[in-house]
C-alpha positions, 0 to 999 in steps of 0.5 A: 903473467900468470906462471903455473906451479908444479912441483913435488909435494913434500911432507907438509901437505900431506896429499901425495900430490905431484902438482899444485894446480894453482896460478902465482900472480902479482905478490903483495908489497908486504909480508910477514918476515921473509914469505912473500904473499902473492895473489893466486887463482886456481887453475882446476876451477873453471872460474879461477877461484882467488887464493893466496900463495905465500911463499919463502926460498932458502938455498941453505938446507940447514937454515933456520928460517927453513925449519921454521917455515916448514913449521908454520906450513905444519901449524897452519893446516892443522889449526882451524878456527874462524879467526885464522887463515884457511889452509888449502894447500902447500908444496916443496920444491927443490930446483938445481942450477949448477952446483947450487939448489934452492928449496922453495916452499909454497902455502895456497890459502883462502884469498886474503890482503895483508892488513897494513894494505887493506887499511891503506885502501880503505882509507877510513876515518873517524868514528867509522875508522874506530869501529872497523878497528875495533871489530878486527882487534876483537877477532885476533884477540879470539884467535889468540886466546883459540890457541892460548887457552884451547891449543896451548900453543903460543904465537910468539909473533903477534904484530900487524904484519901476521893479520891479514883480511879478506874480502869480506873484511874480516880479519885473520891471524896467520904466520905461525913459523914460531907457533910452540907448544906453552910450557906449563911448567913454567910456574910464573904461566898462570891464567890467561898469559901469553908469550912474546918475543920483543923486537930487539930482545932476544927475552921473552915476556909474558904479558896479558891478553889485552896488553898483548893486542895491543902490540898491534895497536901501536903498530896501525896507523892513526890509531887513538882512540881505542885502547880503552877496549883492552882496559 
């Protein structure tokens, strides 16, 4: 069952809107960190256009996970390339029970599928596994290096959970809570450098373009034959 959205807008999609005309659906069974991804379809469309609806709740207003979801709200409709998840439309909602509230915030996309359950369905193998591979890797290394080398921005969380794809297969970068601005005036930052932080580490390392993508190589499954293209 479909459930109709309405909400007041707040600063992040910058529309003035007091509904969101879009329908939330069934939510996919992964997501990046705390967001949950749900398929969604527009109401204001005869048709009922596919989006996706990301969205994240927090109760505590003072959270940190909050404030770095409305950061990825902020960074997401203003950074626009190829390779990265078109923004359509975000809201935040406040709703009271009792002595208690809940903020909730919600971010309609183009309609995508997270990777790890687009290669599950799929189900490719060989050469033609290999390929498909490769081309997707080649279009999140050319977001990252947009918002490296054009924005100077850094991702800071670059993995399979941030890739999602569409129905055309091609794949795009998203989940951009702890996108920041690259300090320049960090003298060991030369060249094509990125920053990551390193699950488990609260340390930052900088790493290469290639040696950055190929963090999500490790994490694709049955992945082995490729990472010469990195080399």
């Amino acid at each position: 069952m479909l459930r109709f959205l309405k909400g007041v807008v707040g600063g992040a999609s910058g529309t003035g809107l007091k509904d969101l005309p879009y329908n939330i659906g069934d939510p996919y069974p992964s997501a990046w960190g705390s967001w949950t991804h749900h398929r969604g379809t527009s109401s204001k469309d005869d048709d009922g256009s596919p989006v996706s609806i990301f969205s994240f709740s927090a109760s505590n207003a003072q959270d940190a996970h909050l404030a770095a979801a409305r950061n990825g709200v902020k960074r997401l409709r203003t950074v626009r390339h190829p390779n990265i998840l078109s923004f359509l439309h975000s809201t935040e909602v406040e709703s009271v029970e009792g002595s208690s509230s809940r903020i909730t915030i919600y971010i309609v996309t183009e309609p995508v599928m997270p990777l790890s359950e687009k290669i599950k369905e799929l189900g490719l193998e060989g050469t033609q596994r290999d390929e498909y591979y490769a081309w997707g890797l080649n279009q999140i290394a050319k977001a990252v290096s947009f918002l490296n080398n054009d924005c100077k921005l850094v991702h800071g969380n670059v993995c399979l959970a941030s890739v999602v794809v569409t129905p055309t297969l091609d794949w795009k970068l998203h989940a951009f809570d702890v996108l920041s601005e690259f300090d320049g005036n960090n003298g060991n930052a030369t060249g094509p450098m990125l920053v990551i932080q390193v699950s488990g580490s609260e340390q930052l390392m900088e790493v290469s373009c290639c040696s950055y993508i190929r963090l999500i190589l490790y994490y694709i499954p049955k992945f082995s034959k490729l990472s010469s293209i990195c080399e």
